[in-house]
C-alpha positions in Angstrom: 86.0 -7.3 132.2 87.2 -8.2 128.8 91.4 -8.5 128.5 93.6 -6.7 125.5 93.6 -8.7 122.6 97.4 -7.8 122.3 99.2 -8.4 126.2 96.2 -10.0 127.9 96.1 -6.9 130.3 92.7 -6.1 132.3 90.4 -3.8 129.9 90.3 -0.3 132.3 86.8 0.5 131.1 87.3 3.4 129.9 90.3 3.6 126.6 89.5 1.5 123.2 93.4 0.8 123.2 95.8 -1.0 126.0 97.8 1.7 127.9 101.1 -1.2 128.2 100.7 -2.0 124.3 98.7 -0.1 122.5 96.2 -3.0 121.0 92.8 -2.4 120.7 90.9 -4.0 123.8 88.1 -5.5 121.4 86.9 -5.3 117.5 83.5 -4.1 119.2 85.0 -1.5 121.2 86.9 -0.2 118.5 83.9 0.1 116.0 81.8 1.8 118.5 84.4 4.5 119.4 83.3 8.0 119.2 85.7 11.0 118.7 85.0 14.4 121.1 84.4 16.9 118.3 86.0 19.3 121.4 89.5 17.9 121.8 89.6 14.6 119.0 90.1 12.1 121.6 88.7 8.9 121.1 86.3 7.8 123.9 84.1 4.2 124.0 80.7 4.6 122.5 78.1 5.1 125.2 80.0 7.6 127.1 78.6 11.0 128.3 81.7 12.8 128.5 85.1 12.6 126.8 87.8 10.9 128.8 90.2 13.5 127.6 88.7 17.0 127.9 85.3 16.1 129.7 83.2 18.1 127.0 79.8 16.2 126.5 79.9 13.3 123.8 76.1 13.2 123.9 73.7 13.6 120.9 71.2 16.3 121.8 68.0 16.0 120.4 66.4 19.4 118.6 62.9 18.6 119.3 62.8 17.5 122.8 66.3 18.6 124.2 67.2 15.5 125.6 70.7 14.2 125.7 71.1 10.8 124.3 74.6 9.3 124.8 76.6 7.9 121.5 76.4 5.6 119.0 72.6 6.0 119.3 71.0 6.9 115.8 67.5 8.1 117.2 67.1 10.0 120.4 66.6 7.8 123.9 63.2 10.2 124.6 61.5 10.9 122.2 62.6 8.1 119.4 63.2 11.2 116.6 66.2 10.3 114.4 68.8 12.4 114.3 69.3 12.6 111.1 67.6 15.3 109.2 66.1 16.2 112.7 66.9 19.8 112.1 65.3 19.6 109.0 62.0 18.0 109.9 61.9 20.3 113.1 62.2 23.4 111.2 59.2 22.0 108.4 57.1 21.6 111.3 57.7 25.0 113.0 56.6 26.4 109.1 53.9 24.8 109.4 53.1 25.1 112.7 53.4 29.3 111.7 51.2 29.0 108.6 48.6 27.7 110.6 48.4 30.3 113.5 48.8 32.9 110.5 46.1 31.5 108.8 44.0 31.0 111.9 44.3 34.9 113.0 43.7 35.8 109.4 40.0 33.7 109.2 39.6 35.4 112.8 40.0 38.5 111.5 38.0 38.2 108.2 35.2 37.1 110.4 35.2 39.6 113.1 35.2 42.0 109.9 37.9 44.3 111.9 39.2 45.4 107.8 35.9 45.8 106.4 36.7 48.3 103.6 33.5 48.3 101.1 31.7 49.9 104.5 29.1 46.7 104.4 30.1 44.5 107.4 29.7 40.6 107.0 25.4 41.6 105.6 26.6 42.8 102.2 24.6 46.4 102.9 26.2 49.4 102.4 26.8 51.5 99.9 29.9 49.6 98.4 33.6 51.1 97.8 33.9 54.0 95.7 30.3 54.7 94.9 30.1 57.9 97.2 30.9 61.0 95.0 29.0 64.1 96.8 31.1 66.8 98.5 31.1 65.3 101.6 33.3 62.4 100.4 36.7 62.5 101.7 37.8 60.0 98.5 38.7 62.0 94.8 37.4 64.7 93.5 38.5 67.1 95.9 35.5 66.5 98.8 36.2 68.6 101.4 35.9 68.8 105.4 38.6 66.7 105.7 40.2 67.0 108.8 38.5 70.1 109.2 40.2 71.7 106.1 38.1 73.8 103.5 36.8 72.2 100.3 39.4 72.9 97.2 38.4 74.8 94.2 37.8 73.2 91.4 
């Protein structure tokens, strides 16, 4: 164990300063320290919780959920960075959307479940609009509709 730089007292492993006088314990210790975003104590770089309050200290990761302790820059699991991670996470869930949306909209042009010209995938059929007997339930006042009698006109 490494000794205060200010009374030569044992480093406790677990404060940056020395509790009899107050000196950092090392430069490195001191330039790794993270602060709890909880309670604002400082705590050594590397530890899960804070000495202080106990509240995690850990960097969780947005795309895998794993828990990487401090001053990491990039997640222990899955190697994303953590910066921008929210970002690149929520491009790829767009994406990921437009595709299944695009997917189930080809599925459904090809299954021909909206077919409105009345001609199925063959291109027979008598086309939209072109039916204007009395029978027709479009314009010009057709009639049978829903078992109702044709309009005057």
């Amino acid at each position: 164990m490494a000794a205060c730089n200010g009374c030569g007292a044992n480093d406790d492993g677990v404060s940056i300063v020395c509790r009899f006088c107050n000196a950092p314990y090392s430069d490195e210790i001191s330039r790794n320290a993270i602060r709890c975003a909880r309670c604002g104590a400082t705590n050594r770089g590397g530890r899960p919780q804070c000495v202080a309050c106990s509240a995690s200290l850990l960097a969780m990761c947005v795309l895998c959920g794993h828990g990487t302790p401090p001053p990491a820059t990039d997640c222990a699991k899955c190697g994303e960075a953590f910066l921008g991670a929210a970002e690149r996470k929520s491009q790829r869930d767009a994406e990921r959307m437009l595709g299944a949306v695009s997917g189930a909209i080809g599925n459904i042009a090809r299954s021909g479940a909206f077919d409105i010209f009345g001609g199925g995938s063959s291109g027979s059929g008598t086309g939209a609009g072109t039916r204007h007997d009395a029978s027709s339930s479009r314009g010009g006042g057709g009639g049978g509709r829903n078992g109702a009698p044709p309009m005057d006109t």
